[in-house]
C-alpha positions as CSV (number, residue, x, y, z in Angstrom):
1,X,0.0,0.0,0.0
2,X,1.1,3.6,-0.9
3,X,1.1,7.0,0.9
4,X,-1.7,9.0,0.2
5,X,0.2,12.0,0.5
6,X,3.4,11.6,-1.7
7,X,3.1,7.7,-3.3
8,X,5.9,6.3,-1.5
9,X,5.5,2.7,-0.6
10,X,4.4,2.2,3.4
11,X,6.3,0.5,6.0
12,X,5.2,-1.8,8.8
13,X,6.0,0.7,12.3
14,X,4.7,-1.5,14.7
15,X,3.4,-5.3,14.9
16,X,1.5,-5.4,18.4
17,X,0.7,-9.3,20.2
18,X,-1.0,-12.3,18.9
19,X,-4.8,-11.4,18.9
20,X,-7.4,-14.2,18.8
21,X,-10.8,-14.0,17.5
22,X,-13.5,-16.3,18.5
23,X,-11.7,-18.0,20.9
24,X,-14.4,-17.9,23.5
25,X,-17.0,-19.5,21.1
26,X,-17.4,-23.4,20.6
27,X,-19.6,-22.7,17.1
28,X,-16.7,-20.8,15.1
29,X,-13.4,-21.3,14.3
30,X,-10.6,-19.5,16.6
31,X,-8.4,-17.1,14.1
32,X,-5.0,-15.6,15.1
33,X,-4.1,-12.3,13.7
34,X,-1.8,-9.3,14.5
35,X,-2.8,-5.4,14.0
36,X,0.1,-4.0,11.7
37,X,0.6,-0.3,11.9
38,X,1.8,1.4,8.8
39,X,3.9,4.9,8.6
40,X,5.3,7.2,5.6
41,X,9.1,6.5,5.2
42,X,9.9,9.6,2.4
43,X,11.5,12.3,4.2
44,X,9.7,15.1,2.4
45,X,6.1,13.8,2.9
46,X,3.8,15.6,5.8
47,X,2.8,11.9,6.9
48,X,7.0,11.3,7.5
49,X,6.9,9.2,10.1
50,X,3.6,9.3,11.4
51,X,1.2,6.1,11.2
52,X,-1.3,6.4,8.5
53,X,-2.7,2.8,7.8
54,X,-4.1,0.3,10.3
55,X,-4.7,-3.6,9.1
56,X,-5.6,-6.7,10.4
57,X,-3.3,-9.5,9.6
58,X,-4.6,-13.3,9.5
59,X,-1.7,-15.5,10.4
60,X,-4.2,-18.7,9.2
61,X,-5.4,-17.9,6.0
């Protein structure tokens, strides 16, 4: 994914802990997945180093 701003390709700023989804429920399948957080990495963009993008990452899929 690209900045919005200046085009640069995104990088991953922060990969937080193992998050579980349905784990508490015997009907559905449990699903691990980590939140990555995104940031600008071109020096002359506004969004420089500030976190711009948000995803949820299946490990499972």
């Amino acid at each position: 994914m690209e900045c919005k701003e200046c085009g640069v390709e995104l990088m991953i700023s922060d990969r937080g802990k193992l998050l579980f989804e349905n784990d508490d429920r015997a009907d559905m399948p449990t699903r691990a997945y980590y939140i990555f957080k995104f940031k600008c990495r071109n020096p002359a963009c506004v969004n420089y180093d500030k976190e711009v993008h948000e995803e949820k990452v299946y490990i499972d899929d």
